[in-house]
C-alpha positions in Angstrom: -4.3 -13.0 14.9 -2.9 -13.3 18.4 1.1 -13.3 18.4 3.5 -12.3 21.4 5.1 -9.2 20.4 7.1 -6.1 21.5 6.0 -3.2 23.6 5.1 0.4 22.3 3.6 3.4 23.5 -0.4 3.2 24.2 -2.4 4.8 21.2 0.6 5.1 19.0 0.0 3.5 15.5 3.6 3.1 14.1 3.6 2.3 9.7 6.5 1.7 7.3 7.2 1.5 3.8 9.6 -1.2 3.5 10.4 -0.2 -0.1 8.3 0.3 -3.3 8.2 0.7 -7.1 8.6 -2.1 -9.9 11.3 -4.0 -8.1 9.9 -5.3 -4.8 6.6 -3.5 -2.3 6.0 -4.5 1.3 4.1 -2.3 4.0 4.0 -2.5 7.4 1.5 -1.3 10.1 2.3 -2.2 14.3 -0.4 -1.1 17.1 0.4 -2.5 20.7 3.1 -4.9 19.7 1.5 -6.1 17.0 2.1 -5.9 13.4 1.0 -6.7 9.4 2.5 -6.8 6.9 1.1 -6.1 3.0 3.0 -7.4 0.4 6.8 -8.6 0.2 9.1 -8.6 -3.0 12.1 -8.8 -1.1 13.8 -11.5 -0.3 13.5 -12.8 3.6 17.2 -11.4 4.1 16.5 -7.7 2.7 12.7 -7.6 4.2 14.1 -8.5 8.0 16.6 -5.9 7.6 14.4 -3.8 6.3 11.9 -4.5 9.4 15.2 -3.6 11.4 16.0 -0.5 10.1 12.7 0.5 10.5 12.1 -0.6 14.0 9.7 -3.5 13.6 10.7 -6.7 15.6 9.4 -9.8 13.3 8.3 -11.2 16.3 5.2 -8.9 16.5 3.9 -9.7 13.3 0.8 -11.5 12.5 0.0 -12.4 8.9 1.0 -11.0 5.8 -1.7 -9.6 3.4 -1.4 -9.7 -0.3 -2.5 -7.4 -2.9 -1.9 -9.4 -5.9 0.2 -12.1 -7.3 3.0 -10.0 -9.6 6.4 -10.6 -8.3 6.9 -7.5 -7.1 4.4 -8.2 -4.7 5.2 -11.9 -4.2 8.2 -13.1 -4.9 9.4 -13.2 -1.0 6.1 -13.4 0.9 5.4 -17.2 1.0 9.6 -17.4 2.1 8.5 -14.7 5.3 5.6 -16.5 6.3 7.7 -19.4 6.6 10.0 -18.2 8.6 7.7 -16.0 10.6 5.5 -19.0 10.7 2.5 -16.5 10.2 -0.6 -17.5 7.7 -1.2 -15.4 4.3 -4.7 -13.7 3.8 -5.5 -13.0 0.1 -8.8 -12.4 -2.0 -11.4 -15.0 -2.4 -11.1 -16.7 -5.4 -7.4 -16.1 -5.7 -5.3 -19.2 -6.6 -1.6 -18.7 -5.7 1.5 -19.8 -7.9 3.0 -23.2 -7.0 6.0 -20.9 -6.4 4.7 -19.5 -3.1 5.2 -22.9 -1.7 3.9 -24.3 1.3 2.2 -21.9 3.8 1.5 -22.0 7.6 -2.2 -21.1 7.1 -4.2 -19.4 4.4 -7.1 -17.3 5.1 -9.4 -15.7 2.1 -11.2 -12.3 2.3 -14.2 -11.4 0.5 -13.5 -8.1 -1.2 -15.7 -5.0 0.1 -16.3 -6.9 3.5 -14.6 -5.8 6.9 -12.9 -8.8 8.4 -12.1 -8.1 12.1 -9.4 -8.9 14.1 -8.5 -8.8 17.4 -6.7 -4.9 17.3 -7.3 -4.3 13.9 -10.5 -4.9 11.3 -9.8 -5.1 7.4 -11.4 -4.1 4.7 -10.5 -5.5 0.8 -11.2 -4.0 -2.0 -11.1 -4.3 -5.3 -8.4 -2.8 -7.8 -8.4 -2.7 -11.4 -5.4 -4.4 -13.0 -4.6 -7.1 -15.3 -4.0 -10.0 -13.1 -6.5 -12.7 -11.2 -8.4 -11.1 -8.1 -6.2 -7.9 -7.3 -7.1 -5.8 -4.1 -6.1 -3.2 -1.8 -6.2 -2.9 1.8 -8.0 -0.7 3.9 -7.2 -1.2 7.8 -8.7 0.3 10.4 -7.3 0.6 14.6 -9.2 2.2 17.0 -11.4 4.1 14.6 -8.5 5.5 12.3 -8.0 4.1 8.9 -5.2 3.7 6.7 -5.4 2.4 2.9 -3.0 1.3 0.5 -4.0 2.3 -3.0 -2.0 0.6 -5.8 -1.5 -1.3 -8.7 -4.6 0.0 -10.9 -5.7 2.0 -13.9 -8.8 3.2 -12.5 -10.5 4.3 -9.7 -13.9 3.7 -7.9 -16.5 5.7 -5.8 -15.4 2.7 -3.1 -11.4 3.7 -3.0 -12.5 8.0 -3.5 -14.5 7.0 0.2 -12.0 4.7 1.7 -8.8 7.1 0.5 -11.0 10.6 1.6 -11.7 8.9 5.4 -7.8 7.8 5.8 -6.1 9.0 8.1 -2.7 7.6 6.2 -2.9 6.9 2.4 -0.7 5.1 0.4 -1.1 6.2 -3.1 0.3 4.9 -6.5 1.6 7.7 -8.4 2.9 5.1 -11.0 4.4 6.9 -14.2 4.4 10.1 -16.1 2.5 10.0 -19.5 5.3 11.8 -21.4 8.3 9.6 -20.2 6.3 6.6 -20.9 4.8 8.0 -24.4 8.5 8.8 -25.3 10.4 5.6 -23.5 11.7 2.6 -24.9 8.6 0.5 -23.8 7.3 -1.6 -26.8 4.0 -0.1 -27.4 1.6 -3.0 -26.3 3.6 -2.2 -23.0 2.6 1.3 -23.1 -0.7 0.7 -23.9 -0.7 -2.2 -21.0 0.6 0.2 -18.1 -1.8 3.2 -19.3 -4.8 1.1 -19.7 -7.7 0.4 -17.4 -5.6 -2.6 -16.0 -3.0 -0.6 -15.4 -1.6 2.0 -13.0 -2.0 5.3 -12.1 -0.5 8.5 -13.6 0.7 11.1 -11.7 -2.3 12.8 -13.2 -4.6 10.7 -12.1 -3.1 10.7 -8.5 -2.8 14.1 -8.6 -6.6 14.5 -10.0 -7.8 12.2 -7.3 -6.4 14.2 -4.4 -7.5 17.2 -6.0 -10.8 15.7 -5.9 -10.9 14.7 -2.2 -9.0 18.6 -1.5 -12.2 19.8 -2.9 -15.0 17.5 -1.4 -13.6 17.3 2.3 -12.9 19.2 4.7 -11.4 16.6 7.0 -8.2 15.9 4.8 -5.7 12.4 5.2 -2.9 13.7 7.5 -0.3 12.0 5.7 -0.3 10.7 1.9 2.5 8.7 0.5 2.9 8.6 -3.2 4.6 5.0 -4.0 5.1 2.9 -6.5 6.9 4.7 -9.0 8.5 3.1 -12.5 11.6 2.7 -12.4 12.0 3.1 -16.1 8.9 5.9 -16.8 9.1 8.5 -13.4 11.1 10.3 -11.2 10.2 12.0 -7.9 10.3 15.7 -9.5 7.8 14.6 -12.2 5.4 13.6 -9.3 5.8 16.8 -7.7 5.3 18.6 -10.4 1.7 17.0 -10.9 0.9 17.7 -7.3 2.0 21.5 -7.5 0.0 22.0 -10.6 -3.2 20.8 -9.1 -5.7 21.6 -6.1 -3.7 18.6 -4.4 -0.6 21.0 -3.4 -2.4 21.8 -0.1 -2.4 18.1 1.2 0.6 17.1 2.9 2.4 14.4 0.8 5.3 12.5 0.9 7.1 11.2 -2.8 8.7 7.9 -1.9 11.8 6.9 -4.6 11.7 3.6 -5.1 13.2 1.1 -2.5 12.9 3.6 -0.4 12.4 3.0 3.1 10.6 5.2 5.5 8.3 5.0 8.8 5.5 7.1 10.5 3.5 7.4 13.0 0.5 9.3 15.1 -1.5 9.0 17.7 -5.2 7.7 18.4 -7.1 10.6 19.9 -5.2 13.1 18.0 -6.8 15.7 16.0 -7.4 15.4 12.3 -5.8 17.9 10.0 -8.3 20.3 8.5 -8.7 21.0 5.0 -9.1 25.1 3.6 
């Protein structure tokens, strides 16, 4: 993964959330010039301005990394890493839709393995949802880690470790059980989205923070909450969840879907402390 990029600041990792939710995900994380990207649903138009507005020159980035093959997760990537000219890494075993076209290189990852790079190392992991060889992302620079967590019903001893030593997560908080009990959904839908295969709740989330609030006392320094329905959550809903459980003392972001935001920190810094 060596590509001529931009300059930034030594020791600042710089992330975005190009959008997510049921329409289109993409993530972006840029060290020294460099960048990844996990996911795209967008089209090659909307992801580039995206990657504008956020900062990130196209340039700088190296491969795209994807989670799964549900449109909202594919539909555009093949399209970027044609015109980036960068390869796709997905999970062993995985066979892609004819739709994703010709690529510039595919590279396969074996799930609960570190794959190392030359500024950042990798580590898949497998996610529970109804669709061939689905996986997160756990990436690691300079000793600090940040995961994205979405796009399953359950979770593992494997993502409560990975998500409790992040120093960013990115965390489905997916619907809320009584807007999807009471919603038009058909009710092998509901059933589908609730199931093990599924996504997470905001009670789950919420429960799964709680959990790492309670067993840590070296807390993430910033958690995302992504990936909300469209049709079965609102922001306020996930709030709510938070506030009602030990989670409140974390600090979290709620991300509406398509919305676009960026972070940063710096290696070396201190950690925030739990209670």
């Amino acid at each position: 993964m060596d590509r001529k990029g931009t300059l930034t600041i030594n020791n600042q990792v710089r992330y975005a959330v190009l959008g997510s939710g049921s329409s289109a995900n993409a993530y972006i994380f840029s060290y020294g010039g460099r960048s990844l990207i996990v996911d795209n649903g967008f089209s090659v138009k909307e992801a580039l301005a995206r990657m504008d507005k956020a900062g990130i020159s196209p340039a700088s980035v190296d491969g795209l990394f994807l989670t799964h093959t549900h449109g909202d997760h594919l539909k555009g990537a093949g399209a970027l890493c044609r015109r980036l000219k960068i390869p796709m890494f997905i999970s062993a075993g995985l066979k892609l839709p004819d739709s994703v076209g010709k690529l510039p290189g595919l590279y396969t990852m074996q799930p609960g393995r570190d794959h190392n790079f030359s500024w950042c190392s990798c580590l898949p992991f497998s996610t529970c949802h109804d669709v061939e060889k689905p996986v997160g992302y756990s990436f690691t620079i300079q000793g600090e880690r940040m995961t994205v967590l979405t796009d399953t019903g359950e979770l593992s001893d494997e993502m409560f470790y990975l998500a409790s030593s992040s120093r960013v997560l990115f965390l489905e908080a997916n619907y809320d059980p009584g807007m999807l009990s009471n919603g038009p959904y058909p009710a092998s839908l509901k059933r589908r989205i609730s199931s093990k295969l599924g996504h997470l709740s905001n009670l789950q989330a919420a429960d799964f923070l709680a959990e790492i609030s309670s067993r840590h006392t070296v807390m993430p320094e910033s958690v995302y909450l992504c990936h909300l329905s469209q049709n079965n959550n609102r922001p306020e809903k996930v709030h709510e969840a938070l506030e009602a459980s030990r989670a409140a003392n974390l600090h979290y972001r709620i991300l509406d879907r398509g919305e676009l935001c960026t972070g940063e920190f710096f290696i070396g810094n201190s950690r925030n402390l739990g209670p």
